[in-house]
C-alpha positions as CSV (number, residue, x, y, z in Angstrom):
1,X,73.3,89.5,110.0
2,X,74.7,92.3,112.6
3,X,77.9,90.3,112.8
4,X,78.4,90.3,109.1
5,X,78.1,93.8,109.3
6,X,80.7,94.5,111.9
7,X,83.0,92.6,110.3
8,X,82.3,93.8,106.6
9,X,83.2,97.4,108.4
10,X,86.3,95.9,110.3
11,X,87.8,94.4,107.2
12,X,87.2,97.7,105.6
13,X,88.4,100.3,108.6
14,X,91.5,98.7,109.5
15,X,92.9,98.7,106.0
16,X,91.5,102.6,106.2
17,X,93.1,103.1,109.2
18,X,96.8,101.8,108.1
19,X,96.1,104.0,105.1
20,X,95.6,106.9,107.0
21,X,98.3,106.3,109.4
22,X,100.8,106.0,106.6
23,X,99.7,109.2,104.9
24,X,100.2,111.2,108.0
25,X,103.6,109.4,108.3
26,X,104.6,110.4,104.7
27,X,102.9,114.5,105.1
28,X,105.4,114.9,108.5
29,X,108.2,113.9,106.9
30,X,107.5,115.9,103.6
31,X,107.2,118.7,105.8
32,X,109.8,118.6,108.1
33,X,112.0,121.1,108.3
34,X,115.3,120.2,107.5
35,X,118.0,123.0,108.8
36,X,120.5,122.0,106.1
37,X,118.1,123.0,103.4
38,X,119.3,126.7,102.4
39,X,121.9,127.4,105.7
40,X,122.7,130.9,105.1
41,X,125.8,132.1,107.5
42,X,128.0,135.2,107.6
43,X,131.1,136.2,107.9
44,X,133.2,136.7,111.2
45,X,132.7,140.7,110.3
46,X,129.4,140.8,109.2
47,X,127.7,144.0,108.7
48,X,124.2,143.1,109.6
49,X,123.6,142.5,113.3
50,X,121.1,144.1,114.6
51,X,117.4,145.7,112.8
52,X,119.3,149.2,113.0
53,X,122.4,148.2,111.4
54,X,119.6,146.6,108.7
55,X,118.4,150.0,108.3
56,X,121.6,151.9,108.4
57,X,122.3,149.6,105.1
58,X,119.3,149.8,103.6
59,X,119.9,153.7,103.8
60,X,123.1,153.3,102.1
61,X,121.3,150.9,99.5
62,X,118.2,153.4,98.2
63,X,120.7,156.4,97.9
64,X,123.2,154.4,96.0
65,X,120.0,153.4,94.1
66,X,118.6,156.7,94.0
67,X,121.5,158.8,92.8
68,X,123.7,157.0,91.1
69,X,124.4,158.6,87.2
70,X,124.0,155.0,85.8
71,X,121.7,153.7,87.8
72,X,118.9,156.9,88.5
73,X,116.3,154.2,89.9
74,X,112.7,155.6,90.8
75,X,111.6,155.4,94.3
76,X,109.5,152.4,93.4
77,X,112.5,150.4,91.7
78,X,114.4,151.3,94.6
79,X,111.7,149.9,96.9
80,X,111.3,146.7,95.2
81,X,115.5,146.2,94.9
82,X,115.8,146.9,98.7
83,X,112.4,144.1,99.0
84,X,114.2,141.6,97.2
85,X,117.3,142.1,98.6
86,X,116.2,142.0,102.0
87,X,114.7,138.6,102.0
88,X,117.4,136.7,99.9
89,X,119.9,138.1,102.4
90,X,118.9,140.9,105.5
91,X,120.6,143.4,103.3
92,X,123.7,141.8,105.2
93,X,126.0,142.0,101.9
94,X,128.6,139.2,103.5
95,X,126.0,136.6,103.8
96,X,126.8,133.4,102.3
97,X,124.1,130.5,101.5
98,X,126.0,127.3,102.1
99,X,123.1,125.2,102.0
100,X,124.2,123.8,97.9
101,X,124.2,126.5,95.8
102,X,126.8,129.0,97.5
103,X,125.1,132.4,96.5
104,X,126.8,135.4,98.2
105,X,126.2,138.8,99.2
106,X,123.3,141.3,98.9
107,X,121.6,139.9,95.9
108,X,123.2,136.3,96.6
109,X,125.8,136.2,93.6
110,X,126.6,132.9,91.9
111,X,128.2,131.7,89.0
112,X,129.3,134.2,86.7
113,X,127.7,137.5,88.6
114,X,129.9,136.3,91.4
115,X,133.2,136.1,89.7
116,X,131.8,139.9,88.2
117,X,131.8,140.8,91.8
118,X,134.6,139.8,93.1
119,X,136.5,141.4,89.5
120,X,134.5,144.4,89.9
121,X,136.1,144.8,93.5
122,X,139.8,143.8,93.4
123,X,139.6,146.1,90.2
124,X,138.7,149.0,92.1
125,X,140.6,148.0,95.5
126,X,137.2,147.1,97.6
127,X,136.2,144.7,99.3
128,X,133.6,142.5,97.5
129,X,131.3,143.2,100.6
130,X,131.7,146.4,101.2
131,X,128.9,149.2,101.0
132,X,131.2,151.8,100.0
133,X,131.0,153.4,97.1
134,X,133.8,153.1,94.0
């Protein structure tokens, strides 16, 4: 009786086991972490190198935001820009996301906000990543 037991439980445990094993299997490679996924990379001349440059720019950001005639944004607005902005790009506005989808710049510009850009500066004889204001 105790050895159709122990091998009622084997016939079910190893078939448990492989089951197991596989899932693990399948969860690491789900969630491993693929460095071509979103590659962001800069420039040669890029404007963002170290947390004080960061800061220098995000200074230039929130007064721009701040006093601008057209744009008059609250503190909070400004906040939550310079938030944003930060993570999709360090607030280094020559970043480049060349992981698929090619975004650029401080709010990573694609499609047709990217050809805007890049109209909006050769039309007032800027640089498309430049800080300066028109």
């Amino acid at each position: 009786m105790q050895k159709k037991i122990i091998m009622a439980s084997l016939g079910l445990g190893v078939p448990l086991l492989l089951i197991s094993c596989l899932l693990l299997l399948i969860t690491f490679i789900a969630s491993s972490d693929d460095d071509n996924d979103c590659a962001v990379t800069t420039e040669t001349s890029s404007n963002v190198v170290t947390s004080a440059d960061m800061n220098k720019n995000a200074k230039t950001i929130y007064q721009f935001l701040r006093t601008n005639k057209d744009v008059k944004a609250t503190p909070q607005a400004a906040a939550g820009i310079l938030g944003v902005w930060q993570f999709e790009s360090q607030l280094n506005p020559s970043v480049k996301n060349t992981g698929g989808s090619g975004a650029t710049g401080l709010a990573q510009w694609m499609s047709n906000r990217y050809d805007n850009l890049m109209s909006f500066a050769a039309k007032n004889n800027k640089k498309w990543n430049s800080l300066e204001r028109v």
